[in-house]
N, C-alpha and C positions, 0 to 999 in steps of 0.2 A: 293341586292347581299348578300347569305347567304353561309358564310366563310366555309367549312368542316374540311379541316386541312391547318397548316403553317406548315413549315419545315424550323425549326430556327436553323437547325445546316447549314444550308446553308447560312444563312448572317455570320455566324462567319467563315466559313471554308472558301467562299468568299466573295470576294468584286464585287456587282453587278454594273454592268455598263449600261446593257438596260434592257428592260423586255419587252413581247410581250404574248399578249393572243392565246393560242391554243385551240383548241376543242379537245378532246378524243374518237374516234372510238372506244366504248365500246357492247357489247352483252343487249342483254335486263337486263337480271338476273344481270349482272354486276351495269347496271346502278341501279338498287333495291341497289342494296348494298354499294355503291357510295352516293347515297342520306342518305340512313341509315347512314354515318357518318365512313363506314367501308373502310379508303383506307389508304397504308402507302406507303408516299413518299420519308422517310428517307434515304435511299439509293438509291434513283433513281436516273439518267441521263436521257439525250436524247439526240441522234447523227441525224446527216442527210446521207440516205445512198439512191443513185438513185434520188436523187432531190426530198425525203420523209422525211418528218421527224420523227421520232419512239423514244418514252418512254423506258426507259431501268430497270427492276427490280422494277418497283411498283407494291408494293403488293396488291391485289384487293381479299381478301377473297369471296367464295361465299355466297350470300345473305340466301339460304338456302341448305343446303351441300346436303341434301339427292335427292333436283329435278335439281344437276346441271348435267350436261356431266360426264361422266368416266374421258376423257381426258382431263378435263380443269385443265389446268396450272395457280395458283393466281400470279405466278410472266413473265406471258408471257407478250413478246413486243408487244405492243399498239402504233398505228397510231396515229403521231397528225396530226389535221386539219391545217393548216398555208395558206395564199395565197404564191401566186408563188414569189412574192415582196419579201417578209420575207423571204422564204424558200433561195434565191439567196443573199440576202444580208447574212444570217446566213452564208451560206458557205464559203464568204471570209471571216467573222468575226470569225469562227472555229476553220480556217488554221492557224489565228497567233498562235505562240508559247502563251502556257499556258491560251487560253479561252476556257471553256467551258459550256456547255447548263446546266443548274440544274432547275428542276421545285423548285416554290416556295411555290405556295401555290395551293389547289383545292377551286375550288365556284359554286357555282349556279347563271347564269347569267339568266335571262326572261326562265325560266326552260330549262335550258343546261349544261351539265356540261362544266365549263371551267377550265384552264391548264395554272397559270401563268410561263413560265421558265422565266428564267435571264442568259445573257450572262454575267460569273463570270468570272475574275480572280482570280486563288489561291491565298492564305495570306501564308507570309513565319509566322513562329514561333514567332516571333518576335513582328509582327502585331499581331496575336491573341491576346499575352502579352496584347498590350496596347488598343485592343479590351474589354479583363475582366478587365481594371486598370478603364479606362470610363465607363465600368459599373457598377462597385461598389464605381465608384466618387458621380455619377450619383445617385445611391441607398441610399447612406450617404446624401445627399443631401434633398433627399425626405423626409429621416428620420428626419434628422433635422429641416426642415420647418413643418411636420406632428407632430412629439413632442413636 
């Protein structure tokens, strides 16, 4: 399994409670550039809309600008692959107050691209606090055992 991107501002902004692997309905050109290591998930979501589930705001540069389409969009909605299982279970899982879908990371699974999301809850201000308090415990700590 070869990691492409994390997106770490989503374990700090939530708190993950499952995680489920998707696939990504990607263009050919797209997945060239996907592999190449070019994809930003920093701002994305995913909702389910029609018993689908779709990618919201990842940005997928094209692999080489001058042989893509006129009209290709880097920040269009993208399909994810789910079984029907997941797809039903997410839906009641959605509904509650304050979950939601965040990819977390991209990878290559037996040459595929895969789509880890996580069903998060938001962190009030508070919890972040003690999110960076544990990580710079955590950091001091290293330090000191490593000096």
């Amino acid at each position: 399994m070869q990691v492409i991107t994390v997106n770490k501002r989503a374990g700090f902004e939530y708190e993950i409670l499952e995680t489920y692997e998707a696939g990504i309905a990607l263009k050919g050109f797209e997945v060239k550039s996907v592999k190449s290591g070019r994809i930003g998930i920093s701002g994305a979501y995913a909702v389910i809309k029609n018993n689908e589930a779709w990618l919201i705001n990842a940005d997928i540069p094209p692999y080489q600008p001058k042989n893509t389409p006129a009209d290709y969009d880097p920040k269009q909605t993208r399909r994810l692959l789910l079984r029907k299982e997941e797809i039903k279970t997410l839906i009641g899982r959605t509904q509650e107050k304050g979950l939601t879908l965040t990819p977390l990371k991209v990878y290559i699974k037996k040459g595929r691209i895969k789509l880890e999301i996580g069903l998060g809850k938001s962190r009030k201000k508070a919890d972040k606090r003690q999110v960076i308090k544990k990580r710079e415990i955590k950091r001091e700590i290293k330090k000191a055992f490593a000096g």
